[in-house]
N, C-alpha and C positions, 0 to 999 in steps of 0.2 A: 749667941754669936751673930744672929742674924742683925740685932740690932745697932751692933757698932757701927758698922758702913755709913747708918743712916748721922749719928755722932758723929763720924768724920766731915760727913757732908755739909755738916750743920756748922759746926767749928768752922770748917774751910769757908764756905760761904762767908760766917760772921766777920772773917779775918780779911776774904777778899774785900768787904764792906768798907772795911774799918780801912782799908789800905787806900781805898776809891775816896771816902771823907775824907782822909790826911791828903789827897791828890787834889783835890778838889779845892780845899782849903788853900792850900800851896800856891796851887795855878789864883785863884784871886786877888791870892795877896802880891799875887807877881803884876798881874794887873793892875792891880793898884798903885804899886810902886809906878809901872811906867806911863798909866795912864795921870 
């Protein structure tokens, strides 16, 4: 059981990642349109 936490941590992180690239991505392409 000790090692779930660490899986959650890991998952979570990937997911924060993954939500920072799609933000990332976003914000460019908004740029791009207005610049």
């Amino acid at each position: 059981t000790s090692k779930k936490p660490g899986i959650f941590r890991r998952l979570g992180n990937q997911f924060i990642s993954k939500l920072m690239e799609g933000f990332l991505e976003k914000s460019r392409k908004l740029e791009n349109d207005f610049l």
